[in-house]
C-alpha positions as CSV (number, residue, x, y, z in Angstrom):
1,X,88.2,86.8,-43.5
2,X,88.5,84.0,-40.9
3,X,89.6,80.4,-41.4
4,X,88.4,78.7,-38.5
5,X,88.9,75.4,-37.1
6,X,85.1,73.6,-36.9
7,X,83.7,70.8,-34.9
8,X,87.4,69.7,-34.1
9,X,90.0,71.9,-32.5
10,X,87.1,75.0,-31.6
11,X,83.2,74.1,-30.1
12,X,80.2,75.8,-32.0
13,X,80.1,78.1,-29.0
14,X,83.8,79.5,-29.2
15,X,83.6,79.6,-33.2
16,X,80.4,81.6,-33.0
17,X,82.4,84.1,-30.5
18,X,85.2,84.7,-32.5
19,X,82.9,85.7,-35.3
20,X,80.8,87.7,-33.6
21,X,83.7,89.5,-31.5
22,X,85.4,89.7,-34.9
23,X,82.8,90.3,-37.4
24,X,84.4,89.2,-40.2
25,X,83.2,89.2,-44.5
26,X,84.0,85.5,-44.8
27,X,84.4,82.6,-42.9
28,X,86.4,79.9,-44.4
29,X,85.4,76.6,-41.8
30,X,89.0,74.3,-41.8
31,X,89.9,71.4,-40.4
32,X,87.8,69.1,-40.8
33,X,86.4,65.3,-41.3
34,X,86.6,64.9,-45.2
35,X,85.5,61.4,-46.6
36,X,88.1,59.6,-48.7
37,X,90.9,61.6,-46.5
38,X,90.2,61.7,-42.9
39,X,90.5,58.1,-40.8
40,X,87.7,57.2,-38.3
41,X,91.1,57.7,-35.8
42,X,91.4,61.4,-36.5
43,X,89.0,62.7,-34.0
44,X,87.8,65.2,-36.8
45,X,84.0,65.4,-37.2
46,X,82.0,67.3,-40.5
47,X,81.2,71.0,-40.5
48,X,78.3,69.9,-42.1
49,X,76.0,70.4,-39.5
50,X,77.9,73.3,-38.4
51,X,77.4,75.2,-42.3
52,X,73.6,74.4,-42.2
53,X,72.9,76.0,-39.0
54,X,74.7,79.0,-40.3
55,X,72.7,78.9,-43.3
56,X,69.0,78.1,-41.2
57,X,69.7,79.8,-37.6
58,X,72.0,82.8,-38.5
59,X,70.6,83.2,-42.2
60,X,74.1,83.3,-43.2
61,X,75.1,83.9,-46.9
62,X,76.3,80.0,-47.2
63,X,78.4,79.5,-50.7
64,X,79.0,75.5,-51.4
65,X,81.9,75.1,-53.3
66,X,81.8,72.7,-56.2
67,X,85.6,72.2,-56.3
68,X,88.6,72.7,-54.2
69,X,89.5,76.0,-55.8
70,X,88.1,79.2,-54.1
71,X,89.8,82.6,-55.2
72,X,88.2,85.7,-53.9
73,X,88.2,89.8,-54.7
74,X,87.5,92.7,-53.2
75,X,84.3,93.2,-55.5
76,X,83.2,89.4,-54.5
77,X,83.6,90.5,-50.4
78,X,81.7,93.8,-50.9
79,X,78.9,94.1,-48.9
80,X,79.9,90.4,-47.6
81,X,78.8,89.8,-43.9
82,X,79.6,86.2,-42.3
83,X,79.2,84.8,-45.4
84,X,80.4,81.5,-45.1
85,X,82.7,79.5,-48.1
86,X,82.5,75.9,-47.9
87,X,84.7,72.9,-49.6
88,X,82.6,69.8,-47.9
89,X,84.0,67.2,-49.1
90,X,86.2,68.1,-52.1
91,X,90.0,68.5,-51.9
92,X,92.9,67.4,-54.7
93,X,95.3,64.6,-54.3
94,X,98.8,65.8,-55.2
């Protein structure tokens, strides 16, 4: 599994080497712009655009979370390639 800065801290290019050199079961995109959280000052930007090309140009196995709860098992991963977990915009206020 890799939890990878998107579209702030790593380019496209760089994230897409580090899962190819890595070839991971998961990849968890972090750090990035959420609405509601995130100020226009951040410099963050969405992974939106990032997760659809997964899902349209690498025919990735893109899962859109529905909350901001995500707990994975070893019979979830199996047979798992890139697939890609993604919390758009939903996070808890503590």
């Amino acid at each position: 599994m890799l939890i990878l800065p998107i579209e702030s801290v790593l380019t496209r290019v760089e994230v897409d080497a580090i899962v190819g050199k890595y070839d991971p079961k998961t990849v968890i995109p972090a750090h990035y712009s959420l609405n509601g959280l995130t100020t226009n000052f951040s410099g963050l930007e969405s992974a939106d655009e990032w997760v659809n090309d997964q899902e349209k140009i690498h025919h990735a196995d893109v899962r859109r979370l529905e909350s901001a709860d995500l707990t994975l098992n070893a019979a979830e991963l199996k047979g798992s390639h890139h697939r890609v977990y993604y919390f758009g915009n939903h996070f808890e206020k503590k």
